[in-house]
Biotite code that builds the C-alpha atoms (Angstrom):
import biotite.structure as struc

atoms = struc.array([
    struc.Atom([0.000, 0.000, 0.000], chain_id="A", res_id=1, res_name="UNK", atom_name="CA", element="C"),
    struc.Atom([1.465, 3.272, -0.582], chain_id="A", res_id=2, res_name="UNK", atom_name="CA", element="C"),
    struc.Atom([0.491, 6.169, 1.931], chain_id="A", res_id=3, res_name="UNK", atom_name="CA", element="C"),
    struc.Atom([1.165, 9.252, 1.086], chain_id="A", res_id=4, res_name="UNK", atom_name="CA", element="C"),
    struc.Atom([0.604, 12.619, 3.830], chain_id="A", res_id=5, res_name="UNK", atom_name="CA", element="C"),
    struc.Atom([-2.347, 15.055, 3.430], chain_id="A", res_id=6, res_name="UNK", atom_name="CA", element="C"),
    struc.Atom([-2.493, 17.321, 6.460], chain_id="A", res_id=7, res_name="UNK", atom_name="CA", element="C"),
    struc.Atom([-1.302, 17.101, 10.385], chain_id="A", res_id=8, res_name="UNK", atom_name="CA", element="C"),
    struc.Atom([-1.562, 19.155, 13.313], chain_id="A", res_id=9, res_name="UNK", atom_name="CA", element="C"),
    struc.Atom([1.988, 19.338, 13.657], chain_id="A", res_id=10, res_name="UNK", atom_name="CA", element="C"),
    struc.Atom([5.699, 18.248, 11.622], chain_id="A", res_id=11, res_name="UNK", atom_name="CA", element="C"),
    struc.Atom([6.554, 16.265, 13.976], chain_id="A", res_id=12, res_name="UNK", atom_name="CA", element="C"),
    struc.Atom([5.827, 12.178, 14.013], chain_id="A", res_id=13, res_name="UNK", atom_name="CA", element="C"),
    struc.Atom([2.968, 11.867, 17.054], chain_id="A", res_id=14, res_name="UNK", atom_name="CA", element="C"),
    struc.Atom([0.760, 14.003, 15.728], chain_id="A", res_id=15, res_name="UNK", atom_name="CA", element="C"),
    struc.Atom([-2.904, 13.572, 14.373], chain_id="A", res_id=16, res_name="UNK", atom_name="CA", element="C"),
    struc.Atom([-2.623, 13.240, 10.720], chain_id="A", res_id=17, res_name="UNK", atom_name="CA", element="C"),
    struc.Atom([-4.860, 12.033, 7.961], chain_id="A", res_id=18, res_name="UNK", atom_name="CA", element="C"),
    struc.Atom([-3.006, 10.153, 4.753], chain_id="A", res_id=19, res_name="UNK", atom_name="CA", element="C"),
    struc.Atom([-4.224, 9.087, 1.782], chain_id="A", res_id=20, res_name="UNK", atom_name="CA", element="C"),
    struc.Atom([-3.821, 5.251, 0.051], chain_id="A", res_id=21, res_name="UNK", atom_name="CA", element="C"),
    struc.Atom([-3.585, 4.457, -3.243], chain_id="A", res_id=22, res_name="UNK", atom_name="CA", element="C"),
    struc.Atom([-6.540, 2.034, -2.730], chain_id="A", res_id=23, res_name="UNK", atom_name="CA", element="C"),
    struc.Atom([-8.483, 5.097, -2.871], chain_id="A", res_id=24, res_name="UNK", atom_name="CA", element="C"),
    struc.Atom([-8.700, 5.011, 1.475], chain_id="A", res_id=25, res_name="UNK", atom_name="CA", element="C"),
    struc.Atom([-7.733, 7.539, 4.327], chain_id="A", res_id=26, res_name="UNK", atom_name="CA", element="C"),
    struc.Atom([-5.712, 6.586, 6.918], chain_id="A", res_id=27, res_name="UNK", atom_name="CA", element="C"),
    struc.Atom([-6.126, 8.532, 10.192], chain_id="A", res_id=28, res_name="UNK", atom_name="CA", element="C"),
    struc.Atom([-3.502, 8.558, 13.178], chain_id="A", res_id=29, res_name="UNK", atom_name="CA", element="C"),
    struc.Atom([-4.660, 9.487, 16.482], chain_id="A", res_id=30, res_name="UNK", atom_name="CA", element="C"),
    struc.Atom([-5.501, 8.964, 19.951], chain_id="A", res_id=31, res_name="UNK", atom_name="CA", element="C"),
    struc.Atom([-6.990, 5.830, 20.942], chain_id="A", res_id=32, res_name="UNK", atom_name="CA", element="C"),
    struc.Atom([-10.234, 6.721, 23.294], chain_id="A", res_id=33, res_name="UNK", atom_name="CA", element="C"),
    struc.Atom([-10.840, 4.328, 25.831], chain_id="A", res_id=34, res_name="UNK", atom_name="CA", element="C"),
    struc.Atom([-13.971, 5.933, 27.450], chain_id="A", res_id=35, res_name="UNK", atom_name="CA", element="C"),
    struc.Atom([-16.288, 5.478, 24.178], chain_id="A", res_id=36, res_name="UNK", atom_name="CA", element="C"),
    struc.Atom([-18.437, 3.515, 25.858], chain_id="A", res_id=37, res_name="UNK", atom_name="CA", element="C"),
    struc.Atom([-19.188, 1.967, 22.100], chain_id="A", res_id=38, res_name="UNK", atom_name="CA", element="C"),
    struc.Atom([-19.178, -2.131, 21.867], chain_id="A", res_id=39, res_name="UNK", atom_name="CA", element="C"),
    struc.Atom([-16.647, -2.662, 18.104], chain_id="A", res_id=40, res_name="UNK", atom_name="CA", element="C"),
    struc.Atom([-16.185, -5.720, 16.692], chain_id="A", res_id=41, res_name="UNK", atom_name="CA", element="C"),
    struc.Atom([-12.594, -7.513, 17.605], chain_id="A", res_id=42, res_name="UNK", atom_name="CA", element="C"),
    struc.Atom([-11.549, -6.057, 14.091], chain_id="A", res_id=43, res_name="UNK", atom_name="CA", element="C"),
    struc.Atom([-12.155, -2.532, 14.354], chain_id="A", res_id=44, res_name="UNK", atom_name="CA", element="C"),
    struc.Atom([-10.621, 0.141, 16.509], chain_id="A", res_id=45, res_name="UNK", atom_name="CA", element="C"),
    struc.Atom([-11.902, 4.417, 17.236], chain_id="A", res_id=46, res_name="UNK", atom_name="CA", element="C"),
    struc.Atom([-8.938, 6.766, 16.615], chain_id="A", res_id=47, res_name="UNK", atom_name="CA", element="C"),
    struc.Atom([-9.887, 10.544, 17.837], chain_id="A", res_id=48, res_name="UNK", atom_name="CA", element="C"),
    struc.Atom([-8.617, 13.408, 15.998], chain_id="A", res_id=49, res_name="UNK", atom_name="CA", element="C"),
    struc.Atom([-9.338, 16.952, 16.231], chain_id="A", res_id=50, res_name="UNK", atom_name="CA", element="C"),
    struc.Atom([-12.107, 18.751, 14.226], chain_id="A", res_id=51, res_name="UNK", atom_name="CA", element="C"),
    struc.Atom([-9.665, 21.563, 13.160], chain_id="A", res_id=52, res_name="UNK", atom_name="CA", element="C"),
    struc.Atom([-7.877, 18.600, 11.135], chain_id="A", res_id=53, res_name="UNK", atom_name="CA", element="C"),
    struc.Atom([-10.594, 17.718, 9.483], chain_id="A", res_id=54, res_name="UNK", atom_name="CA", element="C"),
    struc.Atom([-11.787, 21.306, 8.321], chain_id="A", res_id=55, res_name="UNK", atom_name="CA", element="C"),
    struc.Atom([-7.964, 22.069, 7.229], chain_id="A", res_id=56, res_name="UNK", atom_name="CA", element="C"),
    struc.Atom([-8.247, 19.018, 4.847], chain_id="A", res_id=57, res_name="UNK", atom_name="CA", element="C"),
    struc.Atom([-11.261, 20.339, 3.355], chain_id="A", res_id=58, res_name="UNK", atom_name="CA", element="C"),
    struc.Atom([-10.078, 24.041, 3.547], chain_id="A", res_id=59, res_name="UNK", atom_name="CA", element="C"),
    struc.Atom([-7.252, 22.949, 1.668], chain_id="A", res_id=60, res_name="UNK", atom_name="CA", element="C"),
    struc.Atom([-9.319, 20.460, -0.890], chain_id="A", res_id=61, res_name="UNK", atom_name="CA", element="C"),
    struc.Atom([-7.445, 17.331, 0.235], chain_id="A", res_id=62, res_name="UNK", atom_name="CA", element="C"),
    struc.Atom([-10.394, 15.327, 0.726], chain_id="A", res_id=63, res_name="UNK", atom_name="CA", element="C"),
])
C-alpha cells in the first residue's frame, strides 16, 4: 500500500494526521479513546482526531 501525507496538526511524528492510500482510502492517526463507551467488533478500533484537522483538509481540498 502506498500512503502518502495530506495534512497534520503538527511536523513532527505523534501528531494527528490524515493520509491518503492508493486504494483510494484515508488513513487517520490518532488517539486511541478508551472511554467510548461503544461495543466494536474484535476487528475494528476508534482513533480521535481533532475537528480543526478535518476542516484544514477540506479548507485545503485534500479530501
Amino acid at each position: 500500500m502506498k500512503v502518502t501525507k495530506l495534512v497534520s496538526t503538527c511536523d513532527i511524528k505523534d501528531c494527528p494526521t490524515l493520509y491518503a492510500t492508493d486504494r483510494d482510502t484515508l488513513l487517520v492517526q490518532g488517539k486511541t479513546p478508551t472511554d467510548h463507551g461503544l461495543q466494536l467488533p474484535a476487528h475494528e478500533n476508534l482513533v480521535e482526531i481533532p475537528m480543526d484537522l478535518v476542516r484544514r483538509a477540506i479548507r485545503e481540498q485534500l479530501i
